[in-house]
N, C-alpha and C positions, 0 to 999 in steps of 0.2 A: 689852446686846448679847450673844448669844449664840453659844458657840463652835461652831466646825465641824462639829464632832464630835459637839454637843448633841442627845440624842432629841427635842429639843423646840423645837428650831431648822424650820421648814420647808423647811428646804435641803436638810437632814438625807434626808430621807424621797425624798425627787427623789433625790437624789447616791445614796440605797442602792439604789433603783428602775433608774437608769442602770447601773451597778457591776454589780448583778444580771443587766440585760440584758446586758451583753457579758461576762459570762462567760459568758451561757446561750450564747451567740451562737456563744462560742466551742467547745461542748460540744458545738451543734447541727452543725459542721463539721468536729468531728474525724476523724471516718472519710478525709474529702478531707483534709485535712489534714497527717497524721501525727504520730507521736509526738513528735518533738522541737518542728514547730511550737505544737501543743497546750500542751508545759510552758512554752514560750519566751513564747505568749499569756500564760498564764495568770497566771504569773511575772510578768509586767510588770501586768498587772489586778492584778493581788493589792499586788504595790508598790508601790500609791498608798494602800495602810492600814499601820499603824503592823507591825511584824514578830512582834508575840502575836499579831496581832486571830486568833481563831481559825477563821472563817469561810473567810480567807486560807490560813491554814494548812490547811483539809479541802481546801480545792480545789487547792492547790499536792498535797499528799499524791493526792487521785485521781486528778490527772494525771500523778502518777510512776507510780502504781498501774494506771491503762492502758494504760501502756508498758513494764508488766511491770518497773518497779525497785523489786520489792517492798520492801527493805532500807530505801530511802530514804523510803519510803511511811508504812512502818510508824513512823519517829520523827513522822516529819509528823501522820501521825494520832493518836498518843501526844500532841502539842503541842494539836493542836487540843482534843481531849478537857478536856487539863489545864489550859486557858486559857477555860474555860467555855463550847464550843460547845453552844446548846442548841435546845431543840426538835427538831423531825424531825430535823435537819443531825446532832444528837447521836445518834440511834439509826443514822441512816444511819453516821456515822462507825463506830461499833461496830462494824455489820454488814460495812462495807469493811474496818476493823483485823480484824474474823475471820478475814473469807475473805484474807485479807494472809497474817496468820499460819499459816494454813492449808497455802497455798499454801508458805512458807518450811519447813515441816515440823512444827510444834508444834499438832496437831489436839487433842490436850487445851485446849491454852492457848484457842482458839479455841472449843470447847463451853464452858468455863467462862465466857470474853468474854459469848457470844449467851446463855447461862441469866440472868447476873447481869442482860442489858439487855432482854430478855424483857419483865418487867414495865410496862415503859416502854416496849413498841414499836406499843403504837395499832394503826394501819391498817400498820406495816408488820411485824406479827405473822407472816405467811403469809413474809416475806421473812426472819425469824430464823427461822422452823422449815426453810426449803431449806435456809439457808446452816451450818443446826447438821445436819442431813441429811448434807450434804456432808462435815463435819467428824468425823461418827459414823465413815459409810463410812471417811477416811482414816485413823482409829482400830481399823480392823477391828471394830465393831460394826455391821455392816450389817444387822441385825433391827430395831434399837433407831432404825436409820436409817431403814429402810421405815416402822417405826410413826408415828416423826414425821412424817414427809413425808403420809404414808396421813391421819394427826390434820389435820392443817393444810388439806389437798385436800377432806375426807369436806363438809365445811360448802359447800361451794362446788357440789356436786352437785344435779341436779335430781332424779335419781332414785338409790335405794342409797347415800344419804348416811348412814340409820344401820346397813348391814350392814360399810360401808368403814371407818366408827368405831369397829364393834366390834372388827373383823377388827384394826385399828389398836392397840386396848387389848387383845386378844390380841397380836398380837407383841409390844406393851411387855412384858405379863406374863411372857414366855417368854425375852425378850431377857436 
């Protein structure tokens, strides 16, 4: 017999499938919502996994992070990280621990976050060049911010995609 918890349990797979859905469920209604209902859902959905699981921990942490209590956000997503959040949910976490930090005041701390997770961001590549963009500007290196944002955008054009690259690798050079 197979424990609860087992990947390899078929309950397993149903039980993450349900779990999933009602946090989406609850993510999808937050705007009606509000902030304190959001963490208070979320909080209790998350409380039915053990207090590492780290999946728990991302989403307990973005719901603090929506409601603007960055401070609380930022351990939250430190836990998640450290507890082996992976796949997407891992690069996404990163990208929310930046703009967190960001947000808190530590805009170095935050470029260096998105560079290190860079390599590992797949399809959400275009989403660490905005959110290192944002962190450039609150560094005061707003050239070096246009470039990347410019880098990140040029590929996505249908036309002047490689004058906007170049334009783009000119401001890095000059930044």
């Amino acid at each position: 017999m197979s424990h609860p918890s087992d990947p390899s349990d078929p309950h397993h797979a149903r039980d993450e499938t349900d779990w999933r859905y009602r946090i989406d469920a609850v993510w999808a209604q937050a705007e009606t919502l509000g902030d304190e209902e959001v963490i208070r859902r979320i909080d209790a959905i998350a409380d039915e996994r053990p207090g590492d699981d780290p999946v728990a921990l991302f989403e307990r942490a973005g719901a603090r992070d929506s409601a603007g209590l960055e401070a609380q956000a930022e351990l939250l997503y430190r836990s998640a990280i450290a507890n082996g959040l992976s796949g997407s949910a891992h690069v996404q976490a990163h990208i929310q621990l930046a703009s967190t930090i960001r947000n808190l005041g530590r805009p170095l701390e935050a470029i260096a976050l998105l560079e290190a997770i860079e390599p590992q961001a797949g399809q959400l590549r275009d989403a660490v060049a905005a959110f290192r963009a944002l962190a450039l500007v609150d560094a005061g290196d707003a050239r070096h911010a246009a470039s990347v944002a410019l880098a990140a955008l040029a590929p996505h054009l249908a036309r002047y995609r490689v004058s906007v690259a170049a334009y783009a690798a000119e401001l890095a050079a000059s930044a």
